[in-house]
TIVEX-975620 format. One record per residue (C-alpha): residue number from 1; residue in one letter; chain; x, y, z. Coordinates in Angstrom, 1 decimal, always signed. Each point is the difference from the previous one (the first is absolute). Layout:
N
   pos   code   unit     east    north       up
   NUM      A      A        X        Y        Z
...
//
This chain:
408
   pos   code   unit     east    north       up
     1      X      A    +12.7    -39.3    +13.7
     2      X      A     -1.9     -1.7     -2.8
     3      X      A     +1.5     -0.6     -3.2
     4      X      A     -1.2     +1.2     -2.9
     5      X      A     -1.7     -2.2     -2.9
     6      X      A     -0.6     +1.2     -3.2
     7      X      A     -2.0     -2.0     -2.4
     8      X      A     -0.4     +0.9     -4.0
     9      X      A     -3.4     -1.4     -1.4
    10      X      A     -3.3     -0.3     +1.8
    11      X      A     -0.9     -3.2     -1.7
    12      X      A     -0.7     -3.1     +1.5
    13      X      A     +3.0     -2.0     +0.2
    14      X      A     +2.1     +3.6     +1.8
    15      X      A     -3.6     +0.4     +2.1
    16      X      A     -0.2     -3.4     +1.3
    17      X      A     +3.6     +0.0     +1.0
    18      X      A     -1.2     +3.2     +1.7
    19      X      A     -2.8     -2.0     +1.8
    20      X      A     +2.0     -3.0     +1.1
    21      X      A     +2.6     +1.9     +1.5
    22      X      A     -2.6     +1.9     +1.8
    23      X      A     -1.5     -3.5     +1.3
    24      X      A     +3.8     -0.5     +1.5
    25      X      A     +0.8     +3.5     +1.3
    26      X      A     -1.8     +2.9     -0.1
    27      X      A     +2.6     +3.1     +1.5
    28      X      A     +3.3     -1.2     -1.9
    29      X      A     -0.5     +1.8     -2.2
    30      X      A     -1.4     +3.8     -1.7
    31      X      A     -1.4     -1.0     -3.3
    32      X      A     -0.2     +2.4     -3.2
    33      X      A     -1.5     -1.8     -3.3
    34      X      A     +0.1     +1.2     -3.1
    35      X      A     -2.7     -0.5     -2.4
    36      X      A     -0.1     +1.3     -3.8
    37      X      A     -4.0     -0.5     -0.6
    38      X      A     -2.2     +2.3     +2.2
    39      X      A     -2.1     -2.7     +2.0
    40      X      A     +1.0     -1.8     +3.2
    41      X      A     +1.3     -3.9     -0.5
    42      X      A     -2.5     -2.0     -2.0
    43      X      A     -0.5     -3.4     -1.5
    44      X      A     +1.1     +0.1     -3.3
    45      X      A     -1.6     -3.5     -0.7
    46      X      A     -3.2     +1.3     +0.2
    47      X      A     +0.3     +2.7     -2.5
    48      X      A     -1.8     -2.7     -2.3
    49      X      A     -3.1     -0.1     +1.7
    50      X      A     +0.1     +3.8     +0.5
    51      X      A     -0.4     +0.3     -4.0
    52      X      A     -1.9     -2.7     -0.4
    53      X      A     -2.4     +2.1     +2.3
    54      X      A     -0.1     -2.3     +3.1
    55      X      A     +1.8     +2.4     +2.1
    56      X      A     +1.2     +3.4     +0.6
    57      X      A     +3.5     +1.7     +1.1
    58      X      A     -1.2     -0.1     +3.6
    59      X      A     -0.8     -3.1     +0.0
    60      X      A     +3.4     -1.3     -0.6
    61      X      A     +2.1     +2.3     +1.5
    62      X      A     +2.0     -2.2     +3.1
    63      X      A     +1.1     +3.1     +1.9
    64      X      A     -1.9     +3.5     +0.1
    65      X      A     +2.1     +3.1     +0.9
    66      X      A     -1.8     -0.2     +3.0
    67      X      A     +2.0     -3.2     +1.0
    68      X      A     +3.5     +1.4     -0.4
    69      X      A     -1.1     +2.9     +2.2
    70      X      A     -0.8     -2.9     +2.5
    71      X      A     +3.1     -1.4     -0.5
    72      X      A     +2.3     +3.3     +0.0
    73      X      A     +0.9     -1.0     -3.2
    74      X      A     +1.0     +3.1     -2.4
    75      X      A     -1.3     -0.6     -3.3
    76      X      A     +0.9     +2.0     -2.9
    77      X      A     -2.8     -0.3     -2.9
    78      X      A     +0.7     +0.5     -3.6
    79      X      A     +3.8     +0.5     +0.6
    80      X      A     +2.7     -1.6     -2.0
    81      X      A     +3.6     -0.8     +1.6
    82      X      A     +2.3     +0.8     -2.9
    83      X      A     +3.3     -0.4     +2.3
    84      X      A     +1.5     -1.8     +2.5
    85      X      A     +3.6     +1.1     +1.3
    86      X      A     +1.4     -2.9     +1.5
    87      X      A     +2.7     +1.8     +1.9
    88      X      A     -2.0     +2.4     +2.1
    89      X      A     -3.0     -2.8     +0.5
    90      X      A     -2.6     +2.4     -1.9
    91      X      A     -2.8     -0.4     -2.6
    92      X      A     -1.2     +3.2     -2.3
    93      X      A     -3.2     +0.4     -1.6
    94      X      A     -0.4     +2.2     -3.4
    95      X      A     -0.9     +2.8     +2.0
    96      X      A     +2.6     +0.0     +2.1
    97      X      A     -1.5     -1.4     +3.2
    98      X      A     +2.9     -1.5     +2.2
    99      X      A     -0.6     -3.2     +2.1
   100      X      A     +3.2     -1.7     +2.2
   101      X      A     -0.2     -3.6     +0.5
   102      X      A     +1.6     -2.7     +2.4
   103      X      A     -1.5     -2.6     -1.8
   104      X      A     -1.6     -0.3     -3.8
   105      X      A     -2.4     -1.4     -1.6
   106      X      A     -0.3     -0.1     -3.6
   107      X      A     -3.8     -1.2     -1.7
   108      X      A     +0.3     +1.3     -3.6
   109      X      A     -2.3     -2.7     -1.1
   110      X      A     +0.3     -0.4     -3.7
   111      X      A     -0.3     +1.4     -3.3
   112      X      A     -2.9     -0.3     -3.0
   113      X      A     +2.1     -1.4     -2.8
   114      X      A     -1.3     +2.3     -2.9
   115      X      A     +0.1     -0.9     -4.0
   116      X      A     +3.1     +2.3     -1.0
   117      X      A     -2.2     +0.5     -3.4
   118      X      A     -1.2     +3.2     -2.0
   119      X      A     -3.2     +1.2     +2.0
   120      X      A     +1.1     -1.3     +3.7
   121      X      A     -0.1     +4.1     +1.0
   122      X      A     -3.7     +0.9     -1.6
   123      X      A     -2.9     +0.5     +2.4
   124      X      A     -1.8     -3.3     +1.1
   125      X      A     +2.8     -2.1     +0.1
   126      X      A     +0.3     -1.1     +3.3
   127      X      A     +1.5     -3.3     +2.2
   128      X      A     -2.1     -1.7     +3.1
   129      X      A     +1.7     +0.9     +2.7
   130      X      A     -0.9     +2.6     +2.3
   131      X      A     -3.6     +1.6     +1.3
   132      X      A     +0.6     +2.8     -2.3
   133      X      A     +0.3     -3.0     -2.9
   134      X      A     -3.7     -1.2     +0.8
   135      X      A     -1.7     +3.6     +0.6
   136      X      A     +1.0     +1.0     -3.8
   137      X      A     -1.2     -3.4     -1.0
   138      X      A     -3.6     +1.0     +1.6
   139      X      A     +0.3     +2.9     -1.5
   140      X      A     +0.9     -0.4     -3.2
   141      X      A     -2.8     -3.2     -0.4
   142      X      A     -2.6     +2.8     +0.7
   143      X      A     +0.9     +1.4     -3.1
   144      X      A     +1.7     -2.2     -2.3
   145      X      A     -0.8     -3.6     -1.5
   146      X      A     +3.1     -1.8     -0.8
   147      X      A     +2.9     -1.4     +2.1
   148      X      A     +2.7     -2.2     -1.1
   149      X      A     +2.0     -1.7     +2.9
   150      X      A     +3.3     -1.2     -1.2
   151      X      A     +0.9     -2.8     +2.3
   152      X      A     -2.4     -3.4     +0.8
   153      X      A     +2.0     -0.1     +3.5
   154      X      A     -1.6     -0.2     +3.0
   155      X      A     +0.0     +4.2     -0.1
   156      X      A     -1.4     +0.3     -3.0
   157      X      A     -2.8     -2.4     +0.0
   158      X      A     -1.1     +1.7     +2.9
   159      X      A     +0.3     +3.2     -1.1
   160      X      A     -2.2     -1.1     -2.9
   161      X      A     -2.5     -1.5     +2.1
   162      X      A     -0.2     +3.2     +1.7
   163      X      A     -0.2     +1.9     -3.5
   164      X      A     -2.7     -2.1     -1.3
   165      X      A     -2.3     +0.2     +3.3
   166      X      A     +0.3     +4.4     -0.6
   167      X      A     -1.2     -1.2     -3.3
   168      X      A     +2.5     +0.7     -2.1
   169      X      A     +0.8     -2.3     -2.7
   170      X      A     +3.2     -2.3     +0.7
   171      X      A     +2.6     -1.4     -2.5
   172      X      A     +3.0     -1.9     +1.6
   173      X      A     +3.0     +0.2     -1.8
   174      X      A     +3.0     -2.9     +0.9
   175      X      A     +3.0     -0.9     -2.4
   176      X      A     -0.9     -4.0     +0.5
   177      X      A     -2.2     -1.9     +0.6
   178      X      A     -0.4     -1.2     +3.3
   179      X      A     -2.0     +2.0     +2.5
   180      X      A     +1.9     +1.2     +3.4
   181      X      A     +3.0     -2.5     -1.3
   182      X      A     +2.0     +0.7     +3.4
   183      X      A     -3.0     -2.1     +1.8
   184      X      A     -1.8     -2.0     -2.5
   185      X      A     +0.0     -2.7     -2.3
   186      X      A     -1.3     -0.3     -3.9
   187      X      A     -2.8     -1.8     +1.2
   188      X      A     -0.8     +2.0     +2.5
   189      X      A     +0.7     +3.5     -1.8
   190      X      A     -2.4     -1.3     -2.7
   191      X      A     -2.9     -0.8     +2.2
   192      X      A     +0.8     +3.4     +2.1
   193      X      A     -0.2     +1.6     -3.5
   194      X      A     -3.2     -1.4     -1.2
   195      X      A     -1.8     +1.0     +3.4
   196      X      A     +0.8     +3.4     +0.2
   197      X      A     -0.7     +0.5     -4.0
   198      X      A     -3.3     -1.2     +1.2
   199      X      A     +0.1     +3.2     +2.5
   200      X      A     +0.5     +2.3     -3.3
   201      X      A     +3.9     +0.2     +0.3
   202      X      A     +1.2     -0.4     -3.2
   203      X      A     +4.2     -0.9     -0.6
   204      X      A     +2.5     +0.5     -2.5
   205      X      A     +2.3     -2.3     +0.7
   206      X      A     +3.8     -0.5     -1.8
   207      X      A     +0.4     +3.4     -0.6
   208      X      A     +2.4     +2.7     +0.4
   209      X      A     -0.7     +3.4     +0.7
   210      X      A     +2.2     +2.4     -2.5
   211      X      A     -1.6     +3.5     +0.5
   212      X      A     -2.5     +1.7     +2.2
   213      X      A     -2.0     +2.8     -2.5
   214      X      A     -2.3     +3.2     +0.2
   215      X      A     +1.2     +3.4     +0.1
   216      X      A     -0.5     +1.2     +4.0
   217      X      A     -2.2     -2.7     +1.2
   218      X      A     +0.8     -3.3     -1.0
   219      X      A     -2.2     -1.4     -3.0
   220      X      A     +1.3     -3.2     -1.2
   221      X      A     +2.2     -3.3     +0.6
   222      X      A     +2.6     -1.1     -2.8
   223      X      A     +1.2     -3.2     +0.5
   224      X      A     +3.3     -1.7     -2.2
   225      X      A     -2.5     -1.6     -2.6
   226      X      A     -1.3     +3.7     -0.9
   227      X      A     -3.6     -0.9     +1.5
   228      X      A     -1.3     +2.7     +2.1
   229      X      A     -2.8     +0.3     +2.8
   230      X      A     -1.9     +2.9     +1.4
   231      X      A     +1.2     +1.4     +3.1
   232      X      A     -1.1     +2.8     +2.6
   233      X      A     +1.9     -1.5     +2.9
   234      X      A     +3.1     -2.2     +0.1
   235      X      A     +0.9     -2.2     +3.0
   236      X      A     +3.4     -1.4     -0.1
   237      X      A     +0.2     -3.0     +2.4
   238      X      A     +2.9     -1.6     -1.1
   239      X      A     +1.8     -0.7     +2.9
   240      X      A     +2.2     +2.8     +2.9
   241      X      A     +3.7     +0.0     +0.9
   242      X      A     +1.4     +0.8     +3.2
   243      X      A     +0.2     +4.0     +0.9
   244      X      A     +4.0     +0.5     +0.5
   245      X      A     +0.7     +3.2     -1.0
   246      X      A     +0.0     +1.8     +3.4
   247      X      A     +2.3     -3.1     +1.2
   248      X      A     +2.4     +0.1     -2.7
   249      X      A     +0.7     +4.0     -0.4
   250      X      A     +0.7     -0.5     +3.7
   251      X      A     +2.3     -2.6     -0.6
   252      X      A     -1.4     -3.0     +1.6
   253      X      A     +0.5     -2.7     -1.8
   254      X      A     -2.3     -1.4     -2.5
   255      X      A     -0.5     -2.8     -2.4
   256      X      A     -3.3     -0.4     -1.2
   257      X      A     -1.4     +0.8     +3.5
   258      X      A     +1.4     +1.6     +2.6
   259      X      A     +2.3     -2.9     +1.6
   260      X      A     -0.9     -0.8     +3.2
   261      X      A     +1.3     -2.6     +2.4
   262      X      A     -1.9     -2.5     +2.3
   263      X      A     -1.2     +2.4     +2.0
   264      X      A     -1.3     +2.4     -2.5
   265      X      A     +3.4     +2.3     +0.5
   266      X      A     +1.5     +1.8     -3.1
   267      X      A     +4.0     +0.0     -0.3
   268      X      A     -0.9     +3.4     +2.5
   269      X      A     -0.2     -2.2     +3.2
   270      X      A     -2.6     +3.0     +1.6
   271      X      A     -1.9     +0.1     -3.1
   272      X      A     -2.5     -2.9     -1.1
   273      X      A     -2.3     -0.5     -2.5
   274      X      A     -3.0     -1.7     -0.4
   275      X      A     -3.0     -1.3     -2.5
   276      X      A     -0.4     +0.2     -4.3
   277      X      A     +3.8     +2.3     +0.0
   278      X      A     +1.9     -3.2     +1.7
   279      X      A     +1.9     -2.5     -1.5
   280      X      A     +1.2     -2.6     +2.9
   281      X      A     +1.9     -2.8     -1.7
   282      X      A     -0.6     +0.1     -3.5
   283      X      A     -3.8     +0.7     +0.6
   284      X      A     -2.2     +2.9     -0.6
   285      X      A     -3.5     +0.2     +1.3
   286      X      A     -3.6     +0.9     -1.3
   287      X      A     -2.4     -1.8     +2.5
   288      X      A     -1.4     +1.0     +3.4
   289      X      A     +1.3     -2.9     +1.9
   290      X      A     +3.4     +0.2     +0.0
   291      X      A     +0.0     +4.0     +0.4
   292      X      A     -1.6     -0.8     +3.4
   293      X      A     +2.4     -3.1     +0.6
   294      X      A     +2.9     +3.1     -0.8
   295      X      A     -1.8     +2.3     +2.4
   296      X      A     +0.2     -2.2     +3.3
   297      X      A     +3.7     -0.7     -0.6
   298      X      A     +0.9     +3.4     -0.4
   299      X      A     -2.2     +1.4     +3.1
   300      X      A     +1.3     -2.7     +2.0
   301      X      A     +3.7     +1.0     -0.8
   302      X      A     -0.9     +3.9     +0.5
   303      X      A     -1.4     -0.8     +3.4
   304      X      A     +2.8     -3.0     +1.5
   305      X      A     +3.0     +0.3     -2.2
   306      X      A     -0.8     -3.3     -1.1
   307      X      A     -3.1     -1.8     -1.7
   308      X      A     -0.1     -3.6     -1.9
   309      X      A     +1.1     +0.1     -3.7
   310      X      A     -2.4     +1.0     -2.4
   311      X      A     -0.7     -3.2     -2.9
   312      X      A     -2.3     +0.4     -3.0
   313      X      A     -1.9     -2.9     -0.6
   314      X      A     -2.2     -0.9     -2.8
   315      X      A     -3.2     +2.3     +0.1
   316      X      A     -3.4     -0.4     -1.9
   317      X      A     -2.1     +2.3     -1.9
   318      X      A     -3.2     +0.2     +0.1
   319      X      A     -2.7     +1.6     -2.7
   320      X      A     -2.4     +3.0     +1.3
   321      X      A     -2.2     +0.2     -3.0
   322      X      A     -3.3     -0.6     +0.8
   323      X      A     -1.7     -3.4     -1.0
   324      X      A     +3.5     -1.5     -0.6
   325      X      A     +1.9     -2.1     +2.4
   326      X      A     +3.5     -0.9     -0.6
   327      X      A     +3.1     -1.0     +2.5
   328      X      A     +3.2     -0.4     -1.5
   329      X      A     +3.1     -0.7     +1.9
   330      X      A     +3.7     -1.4     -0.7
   331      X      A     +1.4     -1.8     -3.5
   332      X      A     -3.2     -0.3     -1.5
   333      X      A     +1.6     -0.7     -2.9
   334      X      A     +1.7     -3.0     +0.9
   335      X      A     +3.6     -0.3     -1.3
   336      X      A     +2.4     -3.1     -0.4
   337      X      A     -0.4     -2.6     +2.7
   338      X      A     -3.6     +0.6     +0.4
   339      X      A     -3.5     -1.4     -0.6
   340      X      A     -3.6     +1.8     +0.2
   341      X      A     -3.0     -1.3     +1.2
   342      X      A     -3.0     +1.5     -1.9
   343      X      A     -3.5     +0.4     +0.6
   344      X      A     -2.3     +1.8     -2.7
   345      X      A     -3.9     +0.7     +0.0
   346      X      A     -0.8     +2.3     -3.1
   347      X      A     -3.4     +0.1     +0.5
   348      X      A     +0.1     +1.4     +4.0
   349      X      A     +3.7     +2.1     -1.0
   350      X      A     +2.0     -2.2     +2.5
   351      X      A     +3.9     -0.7     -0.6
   352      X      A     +1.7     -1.2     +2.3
   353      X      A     +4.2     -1.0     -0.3
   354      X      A     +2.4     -1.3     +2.9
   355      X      A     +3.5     +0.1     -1.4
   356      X      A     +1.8     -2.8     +2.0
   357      X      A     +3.7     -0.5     +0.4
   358      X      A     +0.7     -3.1     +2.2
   359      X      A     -2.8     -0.5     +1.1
   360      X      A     -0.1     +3.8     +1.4
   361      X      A     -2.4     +3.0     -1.3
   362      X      A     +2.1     +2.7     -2.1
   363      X      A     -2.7     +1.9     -2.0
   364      X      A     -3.5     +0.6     +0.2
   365      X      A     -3.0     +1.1     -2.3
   366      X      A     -3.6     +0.4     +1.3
   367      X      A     -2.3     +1.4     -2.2
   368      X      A     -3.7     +0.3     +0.5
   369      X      A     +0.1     -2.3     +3.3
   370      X      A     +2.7     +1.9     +2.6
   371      X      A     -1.4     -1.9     +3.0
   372      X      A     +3.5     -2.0     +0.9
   373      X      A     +2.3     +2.8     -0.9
   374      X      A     +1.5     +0.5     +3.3
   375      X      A     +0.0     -3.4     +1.1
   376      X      A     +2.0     -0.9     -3.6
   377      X      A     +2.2     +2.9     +0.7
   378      X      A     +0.6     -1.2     +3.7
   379      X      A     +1.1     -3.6     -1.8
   380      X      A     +2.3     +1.8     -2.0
   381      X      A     +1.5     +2.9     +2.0
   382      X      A     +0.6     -3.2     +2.5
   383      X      A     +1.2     -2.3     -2.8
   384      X      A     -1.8     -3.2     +1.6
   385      X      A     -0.5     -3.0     -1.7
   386      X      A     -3.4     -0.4     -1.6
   387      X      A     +1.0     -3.7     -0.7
   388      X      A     -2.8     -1.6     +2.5
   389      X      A     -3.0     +1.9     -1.6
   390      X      A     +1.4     +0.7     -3.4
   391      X      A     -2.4     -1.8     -2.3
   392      X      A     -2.5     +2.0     +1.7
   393      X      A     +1.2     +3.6     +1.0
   394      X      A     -1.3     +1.8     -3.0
   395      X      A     -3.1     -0.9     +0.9
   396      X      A     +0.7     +2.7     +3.3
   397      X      A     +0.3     -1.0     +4.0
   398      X      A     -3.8     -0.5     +0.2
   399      X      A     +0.3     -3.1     -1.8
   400      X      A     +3.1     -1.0     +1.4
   401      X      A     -1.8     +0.2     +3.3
   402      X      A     -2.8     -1.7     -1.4
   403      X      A     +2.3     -2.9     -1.1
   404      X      A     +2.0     -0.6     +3.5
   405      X      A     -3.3     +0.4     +1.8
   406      X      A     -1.4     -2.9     -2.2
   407      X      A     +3.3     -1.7     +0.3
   408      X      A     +0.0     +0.3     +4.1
//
């Protein structure tokens, strides 16, 4: 007998769990997935390209409902688990639909974190989350002019890219004054800021957002100064929060994220949990990388009984706004005990920072020259000593090859 696996969410940290585990065994288990949006799994990275017109819905969608019928896999489309009763092993949709389970997967992903302010309900305000997020944006460009994003995260800047190539105009709104602060720099926010106001983006930055206005539709933007702005379509990108509800009404236990243990197990020993609704010691998670890290541990344990502990290591972002490079990984701020070594050419944009700590990459910022990203972030993910080639290793592993060839 096979036992039954039930996983809620067909994003891609619950889906690639699904496809590891597959890799390992393929007739342990029956698998039923619930997903709440109506399309198979797709990658939700990509939803910036889709609006800024590169691609379309097919072409990011990672598994076609074709593929679970390959894989006997029962998928339930546009179906929400509202329930899970822990006693009789069973989950519960909103219409009723019954599923039992052996094992459990929960992949709530996360939650849009929405401006509780006067407005937030009125028609064209919206977050960048989903496919349904981007196909109003299309929309609503084909008719409208004016979008405010509010947010100059990595979300929102893309979503204003996108905005601005439908031809919409673009204001970015951000309460201080450093662009994407969770990866950059002054410096480098400022010369990030100057090329895309070059691109027709234009910002509003230190401000704070006190109303949204306009009677059905929304109109304008009030910020806590009394300015206002024009508005036809508001973008909140100001950051998501792990989806717990379904965890907590069931009683599994929750801080910020659902708790998990080293193997991606909840306080439920048969039910895990996996990607942006974790929290595994202390951390939550927002990047691709360590979702997929979390996927192999927890397939590996649904298919042995046993799998190697899942560790989150440092992880790097990178920028997909076209005509901008950035990398950005680690302490890039550089706290006590440190030292930075600094590289700046205004008139090509390049900005380059190594934060050391003995002698050891902690933090870096490539802007405008990403070339040496992943060999940096190698140096620092395996903390060696830079001390040989130091005086030269902002100049990037070409040159130090260049020097010990010389030297040889």
């Amino acid at each position: 007998m096979k036992e039954k696996l039930v996983l809620i969410g067909n994003g891609m940290a619950g889906m690639r769990t699904i496809d590891e585990l597959l890799k390992r065994t393929s007739d342990k288990y029956d698998i039923t997935v619930f997903g709440a949006e109506p399309h198979g799994n797709y990658n939700r990275i990509m939803l910036s390209p889709v609006l800024a017109g590169d691609k379309k819905l097919e072409d990011i969608i990672i598994h076609d409902l074709q593929w679970y019928q390959d894989n006997n896999i029962n998928l339930y489309t546009g179906k929400t688990v509202t329930r899970i009763d822990q006693d009789k092993q069973r989950v519960i949709t909103e219409e009723g639909i019954e599923t039992d389970y052996d094992r459990l997967i929960l992949a709530t992903g996360s939650l849009p974190v929405m401006l509780d302010i006067p407005g937030k309900n009125l028609e064209g305000v919206i977050s960048f989350r989903a496919m349904n997020d981007v196909q109003m944006m299309i929309e609503t460009a084909k008719k409208y002019k004016n979008a405010v994003i509010i947010g100059a995260g990595l979300l929102g800047l893309e979503a204003a890219h996108g905005l601005l190539l439908q031809g919409m105009n673009v204001t970015v709104v951000h309460r201080n004054n450093t662009l994407m602060s969770q990866q950059l720099d002054q410096t480098s926010a400022d010369m990030m800021r100057a090329e895309l106001e070059q691109t027709g983006m234009y910002f509003l930055m230190n401000r704070n957002t006190e109303a949204l206005l306009g009677e059905e539709r929304v109109e304008k933007v009030r910020f806590t100064d009394g300015s206002e702005i024009d508005a036809d379509l508001v973008v909140m990108a100001i950051g998501v929060r792990p989806n717990i509800q379904l965890a907590q009404q069931s009683g599994i236990q929750c801080d910020r994220g659902i708790l998990v243990n080293d193997v991606l197990q909840t306080a439920t020993p048969n039910i895990y949990a996996v990607g942006e609704c974790v929290q595994h010691r202390d951390k939550t998670f927002g990047l691709v990388a360590p979702l997929f890290e979390q996927a192999k541990v927890c397939a590996d344990h649904l298919a042995t009984g046993k799998a190697p502990r899942y560790v989150s290591g440092a992880t790097a972002t990178k920028l997909k706004v076209t005509g901008i490079n950035l990398f950005s990984a680690g302490d890039y701020k550089g706290g006590e005990g440190t030292e930075s070594i600094i590289f700046k050419d205004p008139a090509r944009h390049i900005y380059k920072k190594l934060v050391l700590k003995d002698n050891r990459i902690v933090g870096i910022i490539l802007y405008g020259d990403t070339l040496d990203g992943n060999w940096y972030f190698s140096l620092l993910t395996e903390q060696q000593d830079i001390s040989p080639y130091r005086d030269s290793i902002i100049f990037g592993r070409h040159h130090i090859a260049e020097l010990q060839d010389t030297h040889s």
